[in-house]
BAMI-683919 format. One record per residue (C-alpha): z, x, y; residue in one letter. Coordinates in steps of 0.02 Angstrom, whole numbers. Layout:
N
     zz     xx     yy residuo
      Z      X      Y       a
...
//
This chain:
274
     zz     xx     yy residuo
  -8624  -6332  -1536       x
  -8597  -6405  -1364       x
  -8607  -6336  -1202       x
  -8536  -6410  -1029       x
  -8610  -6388   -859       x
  -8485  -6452   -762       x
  -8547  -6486   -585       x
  -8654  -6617   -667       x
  -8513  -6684   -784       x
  -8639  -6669   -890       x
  -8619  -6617  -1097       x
  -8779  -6529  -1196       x
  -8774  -6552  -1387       x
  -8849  -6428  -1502       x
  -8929  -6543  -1618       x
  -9002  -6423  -1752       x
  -9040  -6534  -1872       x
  -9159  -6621  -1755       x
  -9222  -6462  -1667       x
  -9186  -6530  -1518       x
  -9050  -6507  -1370       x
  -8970  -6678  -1303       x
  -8898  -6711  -1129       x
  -8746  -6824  -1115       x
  -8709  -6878   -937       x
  -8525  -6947   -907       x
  -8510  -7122   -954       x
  -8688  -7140  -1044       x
  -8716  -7219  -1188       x
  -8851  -7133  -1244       x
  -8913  -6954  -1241       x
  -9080  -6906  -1200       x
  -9185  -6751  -1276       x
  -9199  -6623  -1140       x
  -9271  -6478  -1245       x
  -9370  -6494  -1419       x
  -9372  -6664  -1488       x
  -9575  -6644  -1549       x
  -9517  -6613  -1738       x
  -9487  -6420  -1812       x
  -9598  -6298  -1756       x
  -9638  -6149  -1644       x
  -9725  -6209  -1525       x
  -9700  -6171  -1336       x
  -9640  -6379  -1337       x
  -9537  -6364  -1503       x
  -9398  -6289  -1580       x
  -9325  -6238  -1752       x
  -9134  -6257  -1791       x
  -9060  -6209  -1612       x
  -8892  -6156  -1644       x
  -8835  -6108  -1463       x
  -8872  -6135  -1294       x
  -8808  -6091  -1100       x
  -8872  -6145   -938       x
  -8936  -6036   -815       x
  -8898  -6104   -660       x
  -8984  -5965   -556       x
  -9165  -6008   -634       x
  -9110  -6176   -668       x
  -9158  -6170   -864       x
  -9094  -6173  -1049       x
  -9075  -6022  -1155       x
  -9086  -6085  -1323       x
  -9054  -5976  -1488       x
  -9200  -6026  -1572       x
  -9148  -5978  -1720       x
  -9283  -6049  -1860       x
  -9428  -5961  -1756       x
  -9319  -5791  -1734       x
  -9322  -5800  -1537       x
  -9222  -5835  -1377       x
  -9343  -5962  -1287       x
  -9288  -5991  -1084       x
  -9337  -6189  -1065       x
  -9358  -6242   -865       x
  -9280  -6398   -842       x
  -9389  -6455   -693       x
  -9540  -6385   -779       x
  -9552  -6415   -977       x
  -9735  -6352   -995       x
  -9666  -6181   -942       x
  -9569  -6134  -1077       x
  -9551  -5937  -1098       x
  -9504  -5821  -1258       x
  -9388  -5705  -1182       x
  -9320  -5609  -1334       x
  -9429  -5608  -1502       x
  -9407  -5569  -1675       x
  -9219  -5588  -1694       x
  -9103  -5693  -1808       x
  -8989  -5774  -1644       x
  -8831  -5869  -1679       x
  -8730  -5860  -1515       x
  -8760  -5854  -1336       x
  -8656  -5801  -1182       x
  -8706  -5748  -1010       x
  -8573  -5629   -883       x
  -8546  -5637   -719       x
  -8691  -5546   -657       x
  -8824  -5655   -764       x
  -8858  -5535   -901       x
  -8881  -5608  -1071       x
  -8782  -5575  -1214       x
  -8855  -5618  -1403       x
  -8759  -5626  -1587       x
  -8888  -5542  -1733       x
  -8833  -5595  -1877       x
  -8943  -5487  -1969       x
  -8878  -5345  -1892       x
  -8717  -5406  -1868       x
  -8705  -5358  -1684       x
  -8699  -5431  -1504       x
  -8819  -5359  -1384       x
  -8844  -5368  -1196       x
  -9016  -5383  -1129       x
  -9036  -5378   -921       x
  -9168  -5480   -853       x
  -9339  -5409   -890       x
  -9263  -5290  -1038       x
  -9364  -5252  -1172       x
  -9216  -5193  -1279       x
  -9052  -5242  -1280       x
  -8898  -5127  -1288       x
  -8778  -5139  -1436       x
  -8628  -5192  -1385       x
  -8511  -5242  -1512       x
  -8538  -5229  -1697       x
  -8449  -5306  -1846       x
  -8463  -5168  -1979       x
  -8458  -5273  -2158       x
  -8615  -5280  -2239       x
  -8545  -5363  -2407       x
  -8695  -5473  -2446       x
  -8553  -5629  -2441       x
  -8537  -5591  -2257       x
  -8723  -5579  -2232       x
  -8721  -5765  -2305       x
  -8584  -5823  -2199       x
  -8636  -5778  -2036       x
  -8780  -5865  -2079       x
  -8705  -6015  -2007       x
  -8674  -6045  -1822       x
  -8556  -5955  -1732       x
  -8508  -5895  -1561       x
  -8474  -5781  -1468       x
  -8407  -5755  -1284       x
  -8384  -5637  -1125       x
  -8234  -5626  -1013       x
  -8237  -5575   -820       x
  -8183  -5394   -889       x
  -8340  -5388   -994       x
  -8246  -5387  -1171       x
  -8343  -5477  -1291       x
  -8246  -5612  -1422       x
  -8329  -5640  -1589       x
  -8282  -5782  -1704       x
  -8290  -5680  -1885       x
  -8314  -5820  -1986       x
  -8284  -5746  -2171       x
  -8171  -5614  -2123       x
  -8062  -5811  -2059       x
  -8012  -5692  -1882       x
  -8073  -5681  -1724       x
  -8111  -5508  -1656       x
  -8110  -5454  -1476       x
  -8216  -5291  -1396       x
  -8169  -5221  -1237       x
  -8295  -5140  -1144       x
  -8367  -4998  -1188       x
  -8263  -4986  -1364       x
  -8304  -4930  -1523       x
  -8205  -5041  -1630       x
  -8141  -5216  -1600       x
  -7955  -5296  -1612       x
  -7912  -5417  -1711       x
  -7836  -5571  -1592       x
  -7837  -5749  -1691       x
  -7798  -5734  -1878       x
  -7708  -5582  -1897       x
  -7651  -5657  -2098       x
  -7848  -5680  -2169       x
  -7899  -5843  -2230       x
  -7752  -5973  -2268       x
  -7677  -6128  -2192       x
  -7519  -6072  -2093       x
  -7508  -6022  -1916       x
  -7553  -5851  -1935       x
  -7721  -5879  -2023       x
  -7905  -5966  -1990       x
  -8010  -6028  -2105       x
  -8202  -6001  -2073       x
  -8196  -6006  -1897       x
  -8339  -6055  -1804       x
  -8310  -6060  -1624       x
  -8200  -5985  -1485       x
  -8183  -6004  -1295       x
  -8051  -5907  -1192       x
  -7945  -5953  -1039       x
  -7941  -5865   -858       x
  -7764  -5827   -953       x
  -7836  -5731  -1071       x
  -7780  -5879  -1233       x
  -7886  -5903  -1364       x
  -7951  -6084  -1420       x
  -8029  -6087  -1592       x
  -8120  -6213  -1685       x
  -8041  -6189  -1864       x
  -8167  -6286  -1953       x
  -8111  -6281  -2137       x
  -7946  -6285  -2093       x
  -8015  -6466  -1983       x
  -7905  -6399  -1852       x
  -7929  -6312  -1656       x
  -7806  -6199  -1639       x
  -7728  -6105  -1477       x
  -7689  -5919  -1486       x
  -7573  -5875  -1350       x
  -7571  -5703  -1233       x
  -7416  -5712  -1189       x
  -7356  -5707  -1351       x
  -7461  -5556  -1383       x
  -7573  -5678  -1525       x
  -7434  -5669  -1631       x
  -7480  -5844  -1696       x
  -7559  -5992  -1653       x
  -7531  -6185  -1625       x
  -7618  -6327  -1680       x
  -7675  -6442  -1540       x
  -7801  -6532  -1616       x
  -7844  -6620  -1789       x
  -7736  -6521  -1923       x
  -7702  -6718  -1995       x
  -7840  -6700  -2152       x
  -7993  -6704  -2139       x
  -8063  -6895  -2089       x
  -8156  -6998  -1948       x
  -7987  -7033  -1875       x
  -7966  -7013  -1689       x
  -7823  -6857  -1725       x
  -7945  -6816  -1857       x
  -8073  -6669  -1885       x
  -8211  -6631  -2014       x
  -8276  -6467  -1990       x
  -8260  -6434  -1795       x
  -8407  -6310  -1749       x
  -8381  -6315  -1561       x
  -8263  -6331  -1410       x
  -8239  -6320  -1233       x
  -8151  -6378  -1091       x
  -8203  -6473   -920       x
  -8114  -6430   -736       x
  -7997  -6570   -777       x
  -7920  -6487   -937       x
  -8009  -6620  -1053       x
  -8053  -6535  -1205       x
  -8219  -6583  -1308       x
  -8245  -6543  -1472       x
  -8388  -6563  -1598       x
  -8339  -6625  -1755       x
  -8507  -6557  -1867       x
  -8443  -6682  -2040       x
  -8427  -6847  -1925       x
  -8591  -6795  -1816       x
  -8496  -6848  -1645       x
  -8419  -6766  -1506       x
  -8240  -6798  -1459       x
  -8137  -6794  -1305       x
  -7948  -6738  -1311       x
  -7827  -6757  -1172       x
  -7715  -6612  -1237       x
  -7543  -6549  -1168       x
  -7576  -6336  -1130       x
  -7396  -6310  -1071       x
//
């Protein structure tokens, strides 16, 4: 997973294996560990297979799923011995934050997304994927991710059900956007999704990682289908290549990075949107 804070021009890698989070500043040549790093553990200085972060540029800190201790752990940057657990006891996978700073989380245990305002003690349900097949339970077990539009309606990448599912606010059932066909190769279908970021058009971008593929799902077109814009050449090391993309996003220029999970390296893509 990767995350972008763009005033910076500065790129955060997820590095689970390591239990650590990596900053990559434009043009360096080598990262440096910004959060974890001090082997796997739960200690206040350590984490356990992150799968997601954000910044919070407000309280200038990380928010890091910290998903092998069961916690969301806020991690200051200009003050690493201050480390805080914010939410406990909870099996995170994704991480998005709204316009007005409050926190949304993916459960995979309960298969829900839940918004906690600052100084909650519970967060509110606010989307739910209702499949509790034990295969699901398995699947979702890997990382995933969800995210918020300025409307408030949340998008979840359903990565076994190969769709991605979008909840407007205040709903009680979500709509399926990205994958309309279930799990197959053509245009209509995903396979194993495991990342999604949207537009200020409303398009969906999807990391298609079994299909070694990002794919863009268009409004316009009412999601009718979708269009391969990265990878889709076999799997490989290639530069037009893809092995298991788990995460994407896109800078102010239109640059698109994605991480490519089977190579272990991030790429950049200068990719035509019209």
């Amino acid at each position: 997973m990767i995350y972008l804070d763009d005033d910076n021009e500065t790129i955060y890698v997820v590095d689970g294996g390591n239990h650590r989070i990596v900053e990559w500043k434009s043009n360096a040549t080598t990262g440096q560990i910004v959060a974890g790093g001090s082997g796997n553990g739960s200690r206040t200085d350590q984490l356990s297979k992150p799968t997601s972060m954000i910044v919070d540029i407000n309280n200038d800190s990380f928010i890091i799923c910290d998903s092998g201790n069961r916690r969301v752990v806020q991690w200051f940057r200009r003050n690493d011995s201050n480390q805080q657990i914010i939410i406990s006891n909870i099996h995170c996978s994704g991480l998005a934050m709204d316009n007005n700073g409050d926190l949304y989380v993916f459960d995979l245990e309960k298969h829900e997304v839940s918004r906690w305002k600052q100084g909650d003690k519970n967060g509110t349900t606010v989307a739910r994927v209702n499949n509790q097949s034990r295969e699901l339970s398995q699947a979702l077990s890997n990382p995933t991710s969800i995210f918020v539009d300025i409307d408030y309606s949340v998008y979840i990448c359903d990565r076994l059900n190969h769709h991605v599912i979008k909840w407007l606010k205040n709903a009680k059932e979500g709509i399926v956007l990205a994958g309309v066909d279930g799990q197959g190769t053509s245009v209509r279908q995903l396979s194993h999704p495991e990342a999604m970021i949207v537009d200020r058009f409303g398009n969906v971008y999807v990391a298609d990682s079994s299909n070694n593929r990002i794919m863009r799902w268009l409004k316009l077109t009412g999601f009718i289908e979708g269009r391969i814009i990265v990878g889709g050449n076999g799997v490989g090391n290639g530069p037009n290549q893809l092995n298991s993309p788990s995460g994407l996003l896109f800078d102010r220029k239109g640059n698109l990075y994605v991480s490519d999970r089977g190579e272990n390296r991030v790429q950049k893509f200068n990719v035509d949107l019209n």
